[in-house]
py3Dmol code that shows the C-alpha trace and the ligand (Angstrom):
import py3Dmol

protein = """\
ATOM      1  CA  UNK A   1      69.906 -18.227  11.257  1.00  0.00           C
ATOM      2  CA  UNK A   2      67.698 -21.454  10.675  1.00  0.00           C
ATOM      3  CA  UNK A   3      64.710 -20.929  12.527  1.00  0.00           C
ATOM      4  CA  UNK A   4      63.668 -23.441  15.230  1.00  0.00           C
ATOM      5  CA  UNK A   5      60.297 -25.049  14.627  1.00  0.00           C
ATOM      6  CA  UNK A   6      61.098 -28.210  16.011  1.00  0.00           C
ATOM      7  CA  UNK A   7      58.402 -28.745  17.989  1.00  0.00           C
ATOM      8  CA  UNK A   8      56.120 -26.133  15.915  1.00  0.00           C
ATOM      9  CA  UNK A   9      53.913 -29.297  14.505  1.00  0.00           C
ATOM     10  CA  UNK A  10      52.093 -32.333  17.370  1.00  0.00           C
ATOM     11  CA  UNK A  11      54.671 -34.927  17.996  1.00  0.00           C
ATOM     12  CA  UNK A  12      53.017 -38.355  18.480  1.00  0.00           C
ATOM     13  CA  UNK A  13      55.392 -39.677  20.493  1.00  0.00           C
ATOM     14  CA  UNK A  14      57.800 -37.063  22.308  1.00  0.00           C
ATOM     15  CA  UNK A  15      61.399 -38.580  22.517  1.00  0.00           C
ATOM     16  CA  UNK A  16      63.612 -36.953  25.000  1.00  0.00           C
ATOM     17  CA  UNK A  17      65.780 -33.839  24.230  1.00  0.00           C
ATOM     18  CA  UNK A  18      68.902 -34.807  22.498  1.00  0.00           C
ATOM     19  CA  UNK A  19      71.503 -32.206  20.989  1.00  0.00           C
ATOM     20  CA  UNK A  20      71.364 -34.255  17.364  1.00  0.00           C
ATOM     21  CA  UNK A  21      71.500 -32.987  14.253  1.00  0.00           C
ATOM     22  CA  UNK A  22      67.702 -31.747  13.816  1.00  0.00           C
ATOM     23  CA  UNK A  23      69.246 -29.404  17.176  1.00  0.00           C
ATOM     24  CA  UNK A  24      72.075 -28.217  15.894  1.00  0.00           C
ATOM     25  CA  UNK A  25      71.140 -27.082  12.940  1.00  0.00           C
ATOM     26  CA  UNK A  26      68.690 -24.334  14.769  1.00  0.00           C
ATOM     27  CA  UNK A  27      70.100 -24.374  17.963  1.00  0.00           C
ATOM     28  CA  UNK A  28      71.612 -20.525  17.700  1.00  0.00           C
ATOM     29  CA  UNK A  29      68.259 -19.706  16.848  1.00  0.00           C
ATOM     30  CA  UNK A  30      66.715 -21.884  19.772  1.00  0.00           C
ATOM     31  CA  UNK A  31      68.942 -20.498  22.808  1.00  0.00           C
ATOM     32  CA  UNK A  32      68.545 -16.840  21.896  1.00  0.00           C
ATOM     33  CA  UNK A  33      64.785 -17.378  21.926  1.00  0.00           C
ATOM     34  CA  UNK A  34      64.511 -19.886  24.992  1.00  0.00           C
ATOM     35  CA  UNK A  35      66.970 -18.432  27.301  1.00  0.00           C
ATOM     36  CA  UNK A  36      66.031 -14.867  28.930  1.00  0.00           C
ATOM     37  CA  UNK A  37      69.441 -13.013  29.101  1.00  0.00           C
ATOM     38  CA  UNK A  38      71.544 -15.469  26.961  1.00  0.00           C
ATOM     39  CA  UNK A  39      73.233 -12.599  24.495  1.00  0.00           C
ATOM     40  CA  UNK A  40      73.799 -10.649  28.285  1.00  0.00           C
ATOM     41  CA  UNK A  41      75.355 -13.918  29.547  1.00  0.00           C
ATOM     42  CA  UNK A  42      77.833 -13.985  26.877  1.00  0.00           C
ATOM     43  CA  UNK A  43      78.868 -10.335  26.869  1.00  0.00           C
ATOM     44  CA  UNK A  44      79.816 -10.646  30.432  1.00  0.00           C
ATOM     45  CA  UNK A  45      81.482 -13.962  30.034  1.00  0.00           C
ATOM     46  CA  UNK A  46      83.923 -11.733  27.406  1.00  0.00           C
ATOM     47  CA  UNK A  47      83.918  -9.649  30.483  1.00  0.00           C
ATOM     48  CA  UNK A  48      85.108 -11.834  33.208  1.00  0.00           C
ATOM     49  CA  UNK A  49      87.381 -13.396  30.697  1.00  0.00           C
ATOM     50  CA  UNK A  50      89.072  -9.983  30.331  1.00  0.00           C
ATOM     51  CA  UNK A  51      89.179  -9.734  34.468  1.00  0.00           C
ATOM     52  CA  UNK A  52      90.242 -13.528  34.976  1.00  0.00           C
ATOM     53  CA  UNK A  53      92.207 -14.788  32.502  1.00  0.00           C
ATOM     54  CA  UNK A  54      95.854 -15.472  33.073  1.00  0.00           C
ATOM     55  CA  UNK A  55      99.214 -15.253  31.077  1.00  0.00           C
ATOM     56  CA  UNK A  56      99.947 -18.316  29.686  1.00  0.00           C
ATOM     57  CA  UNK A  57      96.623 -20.610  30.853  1.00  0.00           C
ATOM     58  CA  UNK A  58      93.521 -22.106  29.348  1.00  0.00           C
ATOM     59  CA  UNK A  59      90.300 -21.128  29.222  1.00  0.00           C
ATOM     60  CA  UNK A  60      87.796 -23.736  28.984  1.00  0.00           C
ATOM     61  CA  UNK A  61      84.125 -23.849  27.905  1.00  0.00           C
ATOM     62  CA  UNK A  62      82.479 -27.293  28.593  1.00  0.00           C
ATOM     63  CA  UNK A  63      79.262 -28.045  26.598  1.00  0.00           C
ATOM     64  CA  UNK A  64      80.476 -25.421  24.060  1.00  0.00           C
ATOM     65  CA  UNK A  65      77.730 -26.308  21.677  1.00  0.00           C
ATOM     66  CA  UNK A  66      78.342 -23.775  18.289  1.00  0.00           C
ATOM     67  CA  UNK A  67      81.477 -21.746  20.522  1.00  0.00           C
ATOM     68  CA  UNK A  68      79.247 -18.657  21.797  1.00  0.00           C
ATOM     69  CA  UNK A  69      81.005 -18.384  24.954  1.00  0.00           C
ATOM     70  CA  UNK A  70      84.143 -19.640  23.319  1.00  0.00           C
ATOM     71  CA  UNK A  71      84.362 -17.094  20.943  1.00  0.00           C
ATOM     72  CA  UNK A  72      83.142 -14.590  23.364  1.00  0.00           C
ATOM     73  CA  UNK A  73      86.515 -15.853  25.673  1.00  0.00           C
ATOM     74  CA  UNK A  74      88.586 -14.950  22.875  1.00  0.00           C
ATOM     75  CA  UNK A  75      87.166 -11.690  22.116  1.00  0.00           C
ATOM     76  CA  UNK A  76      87.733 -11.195  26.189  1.00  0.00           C
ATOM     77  CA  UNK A  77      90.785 -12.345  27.066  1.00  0.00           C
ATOM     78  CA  UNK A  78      93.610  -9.378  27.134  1.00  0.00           C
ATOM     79  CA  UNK A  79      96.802 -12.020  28.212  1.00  0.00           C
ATOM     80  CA  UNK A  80      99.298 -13.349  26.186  1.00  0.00           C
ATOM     81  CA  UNK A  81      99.916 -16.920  25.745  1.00  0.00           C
ATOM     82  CA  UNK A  82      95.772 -18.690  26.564  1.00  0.00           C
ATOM     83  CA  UNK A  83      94.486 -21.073  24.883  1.00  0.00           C
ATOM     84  CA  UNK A  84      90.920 -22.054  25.095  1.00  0.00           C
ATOM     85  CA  UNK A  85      89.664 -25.971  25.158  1.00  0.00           C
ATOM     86  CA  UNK A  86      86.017 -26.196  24.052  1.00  0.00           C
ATOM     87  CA  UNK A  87      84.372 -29.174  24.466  1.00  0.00           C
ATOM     88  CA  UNK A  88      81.252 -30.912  23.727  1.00  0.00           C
ATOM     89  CA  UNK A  89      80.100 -34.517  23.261  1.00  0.00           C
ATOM     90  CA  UNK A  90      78.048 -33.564  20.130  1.00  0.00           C
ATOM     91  CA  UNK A  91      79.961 -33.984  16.946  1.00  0.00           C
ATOM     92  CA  UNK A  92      77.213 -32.384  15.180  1.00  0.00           C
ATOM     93  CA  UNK A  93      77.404 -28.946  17.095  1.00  0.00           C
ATOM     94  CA  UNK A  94      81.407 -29.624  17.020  1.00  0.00           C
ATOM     95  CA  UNK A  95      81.189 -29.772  13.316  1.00  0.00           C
ATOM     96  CA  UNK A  96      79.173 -26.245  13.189  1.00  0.00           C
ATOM     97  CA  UNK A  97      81.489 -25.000  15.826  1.00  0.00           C
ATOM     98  CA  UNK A  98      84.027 -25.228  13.935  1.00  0.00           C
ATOM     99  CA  UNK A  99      82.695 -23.703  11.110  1.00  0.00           C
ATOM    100  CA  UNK A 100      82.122 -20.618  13.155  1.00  0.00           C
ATOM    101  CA  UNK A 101      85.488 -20.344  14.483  1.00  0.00           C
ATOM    102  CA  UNK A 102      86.786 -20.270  11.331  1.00  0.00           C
ATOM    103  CA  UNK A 103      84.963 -17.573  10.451  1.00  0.00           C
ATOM    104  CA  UNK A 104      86.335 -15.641  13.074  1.00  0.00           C
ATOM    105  CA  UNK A 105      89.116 -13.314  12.971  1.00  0.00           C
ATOM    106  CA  UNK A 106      90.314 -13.795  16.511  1.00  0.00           C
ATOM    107  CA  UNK A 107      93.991 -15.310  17.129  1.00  0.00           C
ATOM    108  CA  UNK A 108      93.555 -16.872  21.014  1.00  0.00           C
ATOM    109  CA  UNK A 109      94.276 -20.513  19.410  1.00  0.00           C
ATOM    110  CA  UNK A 110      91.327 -22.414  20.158  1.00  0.00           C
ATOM    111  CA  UNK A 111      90.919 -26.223  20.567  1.00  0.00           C
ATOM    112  CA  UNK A 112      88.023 -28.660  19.956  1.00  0.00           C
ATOM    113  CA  UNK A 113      87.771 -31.658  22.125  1.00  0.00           C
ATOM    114  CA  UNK A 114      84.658 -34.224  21.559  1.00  0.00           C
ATOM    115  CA  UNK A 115      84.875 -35.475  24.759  1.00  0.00           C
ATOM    116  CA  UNK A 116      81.800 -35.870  27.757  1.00  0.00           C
ATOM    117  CA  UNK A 117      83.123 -33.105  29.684  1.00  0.00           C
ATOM    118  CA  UNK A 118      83.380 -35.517  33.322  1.00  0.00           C
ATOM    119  CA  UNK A 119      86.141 -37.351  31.502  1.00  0.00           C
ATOM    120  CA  UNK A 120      88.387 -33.869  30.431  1.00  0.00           C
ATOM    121  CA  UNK A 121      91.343 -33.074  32.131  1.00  0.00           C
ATOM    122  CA  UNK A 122      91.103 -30.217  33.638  1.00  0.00           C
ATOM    123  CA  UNK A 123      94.780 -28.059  34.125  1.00  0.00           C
ATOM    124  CA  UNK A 124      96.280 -25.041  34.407  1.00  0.00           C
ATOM    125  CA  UNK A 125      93.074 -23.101  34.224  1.00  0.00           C
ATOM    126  CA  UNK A 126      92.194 -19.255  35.168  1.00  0.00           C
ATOM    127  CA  UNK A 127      88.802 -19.525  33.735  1.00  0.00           C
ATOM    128  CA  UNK A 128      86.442 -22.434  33.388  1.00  0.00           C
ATOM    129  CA  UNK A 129      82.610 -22.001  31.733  1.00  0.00           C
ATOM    130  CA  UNK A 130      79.750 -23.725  32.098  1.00  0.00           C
ATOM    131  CA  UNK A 131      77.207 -21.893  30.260  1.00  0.00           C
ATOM    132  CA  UNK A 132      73.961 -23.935  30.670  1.00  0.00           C
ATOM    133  CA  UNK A 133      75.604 -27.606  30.515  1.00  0.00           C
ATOM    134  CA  UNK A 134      75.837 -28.700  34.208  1.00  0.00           C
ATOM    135  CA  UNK A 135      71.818 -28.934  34.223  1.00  0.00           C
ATOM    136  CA  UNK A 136      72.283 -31.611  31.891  1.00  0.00           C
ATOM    137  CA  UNK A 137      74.533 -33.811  34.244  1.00  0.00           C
ATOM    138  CA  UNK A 138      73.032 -36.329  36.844  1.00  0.00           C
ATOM    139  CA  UNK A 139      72.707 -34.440  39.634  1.00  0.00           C
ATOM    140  CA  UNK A 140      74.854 -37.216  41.876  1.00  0.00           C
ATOM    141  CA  UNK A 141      77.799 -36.475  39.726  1.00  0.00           C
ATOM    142  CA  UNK A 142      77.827 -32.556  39.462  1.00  0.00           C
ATOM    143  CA  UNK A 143      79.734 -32.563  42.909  1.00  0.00           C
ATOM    144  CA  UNK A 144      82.878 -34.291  41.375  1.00  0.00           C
ATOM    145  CA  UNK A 145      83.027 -32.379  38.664  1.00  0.00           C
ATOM    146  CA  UNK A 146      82.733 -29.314  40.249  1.00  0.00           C
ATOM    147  CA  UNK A 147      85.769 -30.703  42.768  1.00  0.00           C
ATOM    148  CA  UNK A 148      87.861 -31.581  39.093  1.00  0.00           C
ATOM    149  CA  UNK A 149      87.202 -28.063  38.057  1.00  0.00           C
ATOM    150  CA  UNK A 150      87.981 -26.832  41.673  1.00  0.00           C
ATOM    151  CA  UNK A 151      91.196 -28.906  41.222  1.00  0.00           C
ATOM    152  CA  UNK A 152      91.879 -28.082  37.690  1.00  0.00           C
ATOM    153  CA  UNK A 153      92.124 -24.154  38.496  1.00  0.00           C
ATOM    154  CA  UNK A 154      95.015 -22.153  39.299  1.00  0.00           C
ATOM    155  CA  UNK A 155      95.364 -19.617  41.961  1.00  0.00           C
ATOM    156  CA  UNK A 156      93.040 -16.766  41.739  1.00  0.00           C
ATOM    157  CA  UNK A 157      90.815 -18.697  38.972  1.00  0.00           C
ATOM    158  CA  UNK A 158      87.502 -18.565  38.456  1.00  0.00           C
ATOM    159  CA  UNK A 159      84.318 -20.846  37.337  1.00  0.00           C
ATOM    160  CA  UNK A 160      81.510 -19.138  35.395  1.00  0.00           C
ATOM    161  CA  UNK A 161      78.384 -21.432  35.978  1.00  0.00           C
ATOM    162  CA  UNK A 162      75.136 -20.595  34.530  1.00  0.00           C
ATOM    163  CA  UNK A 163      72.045 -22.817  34.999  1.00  0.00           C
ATOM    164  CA  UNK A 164      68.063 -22.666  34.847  1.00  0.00           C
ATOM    165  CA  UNK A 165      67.153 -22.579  38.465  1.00  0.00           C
ATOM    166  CA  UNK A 166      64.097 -23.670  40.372  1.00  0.00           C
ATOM    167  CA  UNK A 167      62.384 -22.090  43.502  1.00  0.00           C
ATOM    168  CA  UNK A 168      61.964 -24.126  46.380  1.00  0.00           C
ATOM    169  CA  UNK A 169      58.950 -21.784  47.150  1.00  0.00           C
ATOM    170  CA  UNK A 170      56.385 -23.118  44.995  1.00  0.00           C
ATOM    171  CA  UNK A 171      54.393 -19.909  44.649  1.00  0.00           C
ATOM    172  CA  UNK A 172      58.302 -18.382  43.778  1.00  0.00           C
ATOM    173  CA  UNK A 173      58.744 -21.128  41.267  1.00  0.00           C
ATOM    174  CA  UNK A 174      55.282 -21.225  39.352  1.00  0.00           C
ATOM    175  CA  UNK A 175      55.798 -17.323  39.120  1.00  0.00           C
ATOM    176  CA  UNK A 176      58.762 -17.698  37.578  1.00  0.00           C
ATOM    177  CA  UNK A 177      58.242 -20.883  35.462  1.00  0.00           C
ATOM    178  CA  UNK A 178      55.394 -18.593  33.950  1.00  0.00           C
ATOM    179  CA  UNK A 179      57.408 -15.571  33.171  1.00  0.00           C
ATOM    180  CA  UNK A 180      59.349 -17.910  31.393  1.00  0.00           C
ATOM    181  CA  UNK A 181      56.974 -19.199  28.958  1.00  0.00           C
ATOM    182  CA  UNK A 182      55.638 -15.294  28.337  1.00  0.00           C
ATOM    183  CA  UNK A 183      59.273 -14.721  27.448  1.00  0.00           C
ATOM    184  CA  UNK A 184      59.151 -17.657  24.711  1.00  0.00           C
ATOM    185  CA  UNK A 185      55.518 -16.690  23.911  1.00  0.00           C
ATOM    186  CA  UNK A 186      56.950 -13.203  23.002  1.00  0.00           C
ATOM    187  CA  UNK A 187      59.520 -14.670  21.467  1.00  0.00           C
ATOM    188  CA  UNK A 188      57.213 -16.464  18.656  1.00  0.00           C
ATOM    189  CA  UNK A 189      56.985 -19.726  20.264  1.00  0.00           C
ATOM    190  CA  UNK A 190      53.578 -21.258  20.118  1.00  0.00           C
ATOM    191  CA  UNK A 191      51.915 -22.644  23.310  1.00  0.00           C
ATOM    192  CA  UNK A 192      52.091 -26.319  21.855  1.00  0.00           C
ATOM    193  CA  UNK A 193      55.814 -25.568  21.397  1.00  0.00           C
ATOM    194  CA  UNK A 194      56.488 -24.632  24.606  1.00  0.00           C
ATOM    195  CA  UNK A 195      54.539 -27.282  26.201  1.00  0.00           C
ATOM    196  CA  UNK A 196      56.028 -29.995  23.882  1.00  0.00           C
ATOM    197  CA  UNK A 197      59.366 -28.253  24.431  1.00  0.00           C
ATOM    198  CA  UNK A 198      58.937 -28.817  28.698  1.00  0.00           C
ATOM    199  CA  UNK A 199      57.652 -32.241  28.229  1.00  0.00           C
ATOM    200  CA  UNK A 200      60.716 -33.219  26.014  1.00  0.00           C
ATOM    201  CA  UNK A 201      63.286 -31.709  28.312  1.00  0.00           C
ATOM    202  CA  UNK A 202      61.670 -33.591  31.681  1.00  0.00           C
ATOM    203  CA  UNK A 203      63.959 -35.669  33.363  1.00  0.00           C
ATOM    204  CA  UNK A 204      66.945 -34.566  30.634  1.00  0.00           C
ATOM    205  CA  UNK A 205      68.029 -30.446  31.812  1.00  0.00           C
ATOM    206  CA  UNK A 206      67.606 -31.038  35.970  1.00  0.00           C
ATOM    207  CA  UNK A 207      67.320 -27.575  37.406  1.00  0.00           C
ATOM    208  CA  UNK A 208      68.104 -26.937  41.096  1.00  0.00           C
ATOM    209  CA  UNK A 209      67.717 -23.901  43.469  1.00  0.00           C
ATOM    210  CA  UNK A 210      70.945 -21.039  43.249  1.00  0.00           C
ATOM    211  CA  UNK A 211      71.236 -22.276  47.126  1.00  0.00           C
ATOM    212  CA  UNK A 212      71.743 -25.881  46.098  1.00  0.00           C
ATOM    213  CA  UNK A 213      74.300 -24.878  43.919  1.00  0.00           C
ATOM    214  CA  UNK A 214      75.814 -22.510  46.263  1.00  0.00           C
ATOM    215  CA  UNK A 215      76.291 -25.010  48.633  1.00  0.00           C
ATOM    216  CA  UNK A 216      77.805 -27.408  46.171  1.00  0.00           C
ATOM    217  CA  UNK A 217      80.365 -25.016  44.973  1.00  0.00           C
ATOM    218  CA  UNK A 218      81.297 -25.253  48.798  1.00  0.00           C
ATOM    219  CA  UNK A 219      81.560 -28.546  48.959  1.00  0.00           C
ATOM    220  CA  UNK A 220      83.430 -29.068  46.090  1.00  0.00           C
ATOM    221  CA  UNK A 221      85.736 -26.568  47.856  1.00  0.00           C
ATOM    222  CA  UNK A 222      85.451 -23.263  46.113  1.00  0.00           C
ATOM    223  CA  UNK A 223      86.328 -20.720  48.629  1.00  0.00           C
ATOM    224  CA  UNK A 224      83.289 -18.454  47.479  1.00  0.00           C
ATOM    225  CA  UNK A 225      80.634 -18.139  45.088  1.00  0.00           C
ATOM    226  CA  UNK A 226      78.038 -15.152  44.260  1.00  0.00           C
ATOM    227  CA  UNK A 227      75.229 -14.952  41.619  1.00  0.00           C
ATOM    228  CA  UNK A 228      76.053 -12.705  39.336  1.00  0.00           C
ATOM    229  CA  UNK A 229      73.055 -12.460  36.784  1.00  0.00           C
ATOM    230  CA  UNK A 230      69.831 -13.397  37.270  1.00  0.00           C
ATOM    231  CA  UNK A 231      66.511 -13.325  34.932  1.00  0.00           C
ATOM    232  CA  UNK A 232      63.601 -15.433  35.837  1.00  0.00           C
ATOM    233  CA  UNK A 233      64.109 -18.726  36.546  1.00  0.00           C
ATOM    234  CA  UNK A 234      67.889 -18.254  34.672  1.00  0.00           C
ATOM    235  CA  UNK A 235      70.997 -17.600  36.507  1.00  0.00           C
ATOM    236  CA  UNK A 236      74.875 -17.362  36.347  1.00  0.00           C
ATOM    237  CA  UNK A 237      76.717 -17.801  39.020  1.00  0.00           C
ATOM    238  CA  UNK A 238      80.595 -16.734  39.424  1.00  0.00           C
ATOM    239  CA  UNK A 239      82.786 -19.174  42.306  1.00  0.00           C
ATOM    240  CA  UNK A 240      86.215 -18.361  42.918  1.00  0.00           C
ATOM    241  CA  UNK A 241      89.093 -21.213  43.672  1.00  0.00           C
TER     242      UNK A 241
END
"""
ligand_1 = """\
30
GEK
C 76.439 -21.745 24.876
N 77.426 -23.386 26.400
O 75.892 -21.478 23.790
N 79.675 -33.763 27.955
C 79.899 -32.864 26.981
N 78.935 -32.042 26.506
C 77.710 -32.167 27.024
C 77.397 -33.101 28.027
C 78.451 -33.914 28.503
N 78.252 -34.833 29.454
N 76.076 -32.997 28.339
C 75.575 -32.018 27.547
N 76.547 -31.522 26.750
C 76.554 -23.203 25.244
C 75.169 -23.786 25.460
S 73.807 -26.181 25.653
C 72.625 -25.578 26.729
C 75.202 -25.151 26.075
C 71.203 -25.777 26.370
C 76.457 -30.440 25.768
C 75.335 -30.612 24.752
O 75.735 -31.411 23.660
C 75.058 -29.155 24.373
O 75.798 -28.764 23.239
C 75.478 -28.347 25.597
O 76.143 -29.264 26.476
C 74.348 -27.706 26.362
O 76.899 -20.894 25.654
O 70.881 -26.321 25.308
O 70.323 -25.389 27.224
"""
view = py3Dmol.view(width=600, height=400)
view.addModel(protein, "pdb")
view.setStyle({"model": 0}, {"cartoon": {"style": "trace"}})
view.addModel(ligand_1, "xyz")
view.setStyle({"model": 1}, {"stick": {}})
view.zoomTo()
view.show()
């Protein structure tokens, strides 16, 4: 795994984040170190995949990135007949994707869309994922495409949504913003990294509270939602059609 030292060295000028190239080629390495819980996250998503998938329906993951929680579907998933649509509007981490599903010895058929996930049809779906990717959409459009993946679902289906959250509390939020950089501290990550990192990703991954998303999933019309992991200022959330 390419070790991420992106922002190991003073930028002059810090650009914002973008999933390019220079990202892809260390982002396994990057999430796993940034994201308290990640490896968790995707052991359960194989989980609920096993609970929630249906006969003959698609799985999709949206932001797939290198097909973590893709792969983690298929390893899931104990139906006959699913398909799973990964999708991503990076061709750089669809490129590696792909290289890693080849390399896998699963047979749920698995396809790649490069597509920005508010323009994918959504259908006959008994599990959708979001691992990490609605944080990156402007925060006036995550209600209609929550209501598209509400729509998209079948009966009994379920969306997987994790997200970095913030605390309305400040005191709640500084405490956990902080236990957050100790975790990337302890993961090898350099104070200048971590504060070059935060700078770069301001105004680019929007965090809200777990009640602001709670309530969206409402209005978007899912008929109930519950947090189902939570680590710091990291969360997954589980809302049912
Ligand atoms: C994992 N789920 O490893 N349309 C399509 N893709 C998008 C869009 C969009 N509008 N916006 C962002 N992305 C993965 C991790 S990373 C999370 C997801 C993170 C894609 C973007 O290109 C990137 O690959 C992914 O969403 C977010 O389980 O880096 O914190």
């Amino acid at each position: 795994m390419t070790q991420d030292r992106i922002y190991a060295n003073p930028h002059a000028e810090l650009q914002g984040f973008r999933f390019d190239d220079k990202v892809t080629r260390v982002f396994a390495d990057m999430i796993q170190r940034s994201v308290p819980g990640y490896g968790l996250t995707l052991q359960m998503i194989a989980v609920i995949a096993a609970q929630y998938a249906q006969k003959n329906s698609c799985l999709y993951d949206l932001g797939c990135s290198l097909g973590a929680a893709t792969l983690a579907m298929r390893h899931g998933i104990q139906q006959a007949g699913c398909e799973i649509i990964a999708v991503d509007n990076s061709q750089s981490m669809l490129d590696k994707c792909l290289e890693y599903i080849n390399a896998d010895d699963g047979d749920v058929p698995i396809v790649l869309k490069h597509a920005d996930i508010q323009d994918v049809v959504i259908e006959n779906a008994s599990v959708v994922v979001l691992n990490f990717t609605l944080q990156f959409i402007p925060v006036d459009e995550r209600v209609n495409l929550l209501k598209r993946i509400r729509e998209g679902l079948k009966p009994n289906g379920v969306l997987i949504l994790s997200e970095k959250v913030s605390f309305d509390d400040l005191g709640k939020n500084e405490r956990q913003t902080q236990l957050h950089e100790v975790f990337k501290r302890s993961q090898g990550y350099s104070e200048l990294e971590v504060s070059q990192k935060r700078q770069a990703l301001e105004n680019v991954l929007l965090a809200e509270s777990l009640e602001t998303h709670h309530a969206r999933l409402k209005q978007a019309g899912f008929s109930d939602s519950q947090t189902w992991f939570q680590c710091f200022n990291f969360a997954s959330m589980l809302a049912f059609k």
